[in-house]
C-alpha positions, -999 to +999 in steps of 0.1 A: +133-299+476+121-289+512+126-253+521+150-242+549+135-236+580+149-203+599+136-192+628+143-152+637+148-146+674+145-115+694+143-105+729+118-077+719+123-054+749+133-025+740+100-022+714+081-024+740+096+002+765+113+029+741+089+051+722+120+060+698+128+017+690+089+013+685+091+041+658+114+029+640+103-011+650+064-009+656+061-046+650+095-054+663+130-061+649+120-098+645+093-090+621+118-068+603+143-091+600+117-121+588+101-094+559+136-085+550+149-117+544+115-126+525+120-098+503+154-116+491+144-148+487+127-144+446+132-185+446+113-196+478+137-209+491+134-205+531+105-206+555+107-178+579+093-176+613+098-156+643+100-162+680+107-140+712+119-138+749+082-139+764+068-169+741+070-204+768+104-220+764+112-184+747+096-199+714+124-222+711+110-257+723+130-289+716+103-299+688+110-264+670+145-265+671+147-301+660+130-286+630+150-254+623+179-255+601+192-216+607+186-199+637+194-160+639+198-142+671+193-108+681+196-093+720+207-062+739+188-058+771+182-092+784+205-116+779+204-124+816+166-134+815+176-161+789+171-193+806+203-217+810+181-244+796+172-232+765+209-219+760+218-260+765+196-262+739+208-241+713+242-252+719+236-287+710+215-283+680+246-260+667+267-286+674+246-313+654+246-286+622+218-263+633+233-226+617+234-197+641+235-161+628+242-138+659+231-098+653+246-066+667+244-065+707+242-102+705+276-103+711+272-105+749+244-130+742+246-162+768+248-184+734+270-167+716+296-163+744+293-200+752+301-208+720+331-181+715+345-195+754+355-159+755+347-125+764+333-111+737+344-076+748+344-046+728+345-007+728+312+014+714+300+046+717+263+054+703+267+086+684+250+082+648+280+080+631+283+069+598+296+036+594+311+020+559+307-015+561+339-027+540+341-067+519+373-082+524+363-112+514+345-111+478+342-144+467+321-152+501+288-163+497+276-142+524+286-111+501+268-122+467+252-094+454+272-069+477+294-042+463+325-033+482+311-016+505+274-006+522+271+033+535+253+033+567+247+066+576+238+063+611+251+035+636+267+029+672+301+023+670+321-011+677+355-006+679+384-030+684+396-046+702+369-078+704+374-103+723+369-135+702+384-163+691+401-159+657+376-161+627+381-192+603+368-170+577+364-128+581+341-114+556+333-078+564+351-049+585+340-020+591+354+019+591+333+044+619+332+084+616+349+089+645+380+062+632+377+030+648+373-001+634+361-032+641+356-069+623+323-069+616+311-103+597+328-134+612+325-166+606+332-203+629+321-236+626+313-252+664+309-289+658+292-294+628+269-261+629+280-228+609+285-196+633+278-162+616+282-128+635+272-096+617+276-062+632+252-040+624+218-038+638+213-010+668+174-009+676+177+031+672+189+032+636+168+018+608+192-008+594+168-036+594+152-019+571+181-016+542+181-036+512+217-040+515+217-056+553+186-078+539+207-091+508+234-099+538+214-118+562+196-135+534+225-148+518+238-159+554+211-178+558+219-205+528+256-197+539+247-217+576+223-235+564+228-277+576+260-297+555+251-324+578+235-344+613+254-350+641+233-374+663+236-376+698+263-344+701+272-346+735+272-377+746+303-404+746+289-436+736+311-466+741+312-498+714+312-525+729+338-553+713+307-572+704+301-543+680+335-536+664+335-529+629+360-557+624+365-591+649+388-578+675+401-594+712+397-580+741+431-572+755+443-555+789+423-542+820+386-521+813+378-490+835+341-492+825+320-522+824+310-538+789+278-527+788+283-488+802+266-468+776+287-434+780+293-402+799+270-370+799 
């Protein structure tokens, strides 16, 4: 059996201008991510790789994605310097069955918001405060091997309301020091392409570096993983009479000539 491909993106800005992120991150959340969700996978399952913001077509060239299976997401400071093509890009291999796993700040992300067609809006307020990350959904697969909780004992606060579309499944939410809360692991399917957003992840807390939030994102990788191809996602192709599955007549007037192809 082939090994998943999953590809772990980040903007890596904030490593490279924050002495406090490149601390905690000296070879960047990406890396983090990538050894974290090596450390989980005991059966060899996936083949992990990372790409970033400054890489030519932001590491993400049609060849790579064509070849990815899961794609996971991570951005705070740039989403703006994402280019509109590569976001196209994305969007249609999601579709087709390309997962997506979309990280903390990534919320606000050009992908993730074209995806949502919403806001993606929410409160926060960065003062360390513990966070417990609660399962509400136990039989998930994303939880396997989770208790009923994870502590984290530092973490920016999310808080309600956020502005997305309603979860088709809602696996985690979570309980801040200071009382909000917010719904924290959500999950969508977008054409034929899994949709996974987790909370947690703020470049000045360590949590890229818990067992725990590695368990998670590992086991939300085989969650998103492909069920399926859908070729040629956004196109309308027409068939032609010629090409009916069964013999049928023509009958009435045609807007479109027989041998139109479609609409982009």
């Amino acid at each position: 059996m082939s090994k998943l491909s999953v590809v772990i993106w980040n903007e890596n800005v904030h490593e490279q201008v924050n002495a406090d992120v490149k601390k905690i991150y000296p070879h960047g959340i990406h890396y983090a991510i990538a050894e974290g969700v090596r450390s989980r996978d005991s059966d060899g399952l996936l083949e992990v790789s990372t790409a970033t913001l400054e890489q030519p077509e932001h590491g993400l060239s049609e060849e790579r994605l064509e070849k990815t299976d899961v794609l996971f997401w991570w951005g705070h400071r740039a989403h703006g310097e994402v280019d509109d093509k590569i976001v196209d890009r994305v969007q249609q291999r999601v579709l087709a069955g390309m997962g997506l796993v979309v990280l903390h700040s990534a919320h606000f992300s050009k992908i993730f918001k074209r995806l949502m067609g919403t806001s993606c809006a929410l409160k926060w307020r960065e003062a360390g405060e513990r966070e417990r990350l609660w399962v509400v959904n136990p039989g998930h697969p994303i939880v396997r091997g989770i208790g009923k909780c994870v502590e984290l004992e530092n973490a920016e606060m999310y808080g309600e309301p956020f502005g997305i579309p309603t979860p088709d499944e809602q696996v985690f939410i979570s309980w801040f020091e200071g009382g909000e809360v917010f719904r924290s692991g959500c999950c969508w399917m977008r054409g034929n392409g899994k949709i996974f957003y987790f909370r947690p992840g703020h470049e000045t807390y360590p949590v890229f570096h818990n067992a725990q939030i590695h368990q998670i994102l590992y086991n939300a990788a085989l969650w998103a993983a492909p069920q399926g191809a859908w070729d040629d996602v956004m196109n309308a192709r027409n068939v032609s009479v010629e090409k009916a599955r069964e013999k049928i007549r023509k009958k009435g007037v045609s807007l479109h000539s027989e041998n139109e192809e479609g609409f982009k």
